[in-house]
N, C-alpha and C positions, 0 to 999 in steps of 0.2 A: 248635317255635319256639325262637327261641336269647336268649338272656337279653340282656344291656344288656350284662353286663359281661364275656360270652365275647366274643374274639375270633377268628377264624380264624387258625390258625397261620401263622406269616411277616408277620401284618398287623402295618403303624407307624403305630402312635399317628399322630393330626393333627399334633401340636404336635410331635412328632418332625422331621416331614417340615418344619415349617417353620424347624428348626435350617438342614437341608440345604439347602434356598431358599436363606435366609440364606447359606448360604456360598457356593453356587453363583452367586448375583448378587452378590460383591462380588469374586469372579472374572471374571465376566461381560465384557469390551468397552461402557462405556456408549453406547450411540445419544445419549441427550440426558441431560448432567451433572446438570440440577434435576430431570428426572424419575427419573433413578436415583436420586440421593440421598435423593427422596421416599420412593421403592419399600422401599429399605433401611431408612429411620427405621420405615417400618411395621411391616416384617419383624423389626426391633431389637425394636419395641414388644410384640410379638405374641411372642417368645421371651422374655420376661422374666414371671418369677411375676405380678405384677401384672395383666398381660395379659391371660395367660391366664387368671385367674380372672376379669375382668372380660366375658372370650367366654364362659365357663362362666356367670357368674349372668345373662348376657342370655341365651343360651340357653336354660337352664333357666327362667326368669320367663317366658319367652315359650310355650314348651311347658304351665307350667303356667298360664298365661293361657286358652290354647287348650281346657286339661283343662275348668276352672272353666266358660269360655262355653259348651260342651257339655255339664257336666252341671246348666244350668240351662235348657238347649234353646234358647239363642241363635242357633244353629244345626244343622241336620241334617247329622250326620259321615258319613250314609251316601249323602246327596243331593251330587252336583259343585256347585262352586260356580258361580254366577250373577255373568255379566261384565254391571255396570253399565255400564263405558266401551267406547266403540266408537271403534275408530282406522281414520280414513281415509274 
């Protein structure tokens, strides 16, 4: 089993790849001017420290959320979850 913090050689970072987005859409040919420039505010937002710490602590609160409800047996992590909603 490979740790959290090995990576496989050649692999980039998330936050890496969303520098290259960013630069790749602001190259891009826009289709429609307000939903580029939305694309992009996000991609800004998401490259800046703040950001990304901000995808980091939801992330993590949410994993560890997940840890806690499991180990009070809120749910069975070895049982698939159970679709309340039926579509269609």
């Amino acid at each position: 089993m490979q740790a959290f913090d090995e990576k496989p050689a050649g692999a980039v970072p998330f936050f890496g790849e969303l520098r290259a987005q960013a630069a790749a859409a602001s190259q891009a040919q826009p289709r429609d001017a307000e939903a580029d420039a939305e694309a992009r505010g996000r991609l800004r937002v998401l490259c800046t420290a703040e950001g990304q710490e901000l995808v980091e602590r939801v992330l993590e609160n949410t994993v560890l959320n997940i840890l806690k409800e499991a180990s009070f047996e809120e749910f069975a992590i070895t049982q698939p979850p159970v679709n309340l909603v039926r579509l269609g």
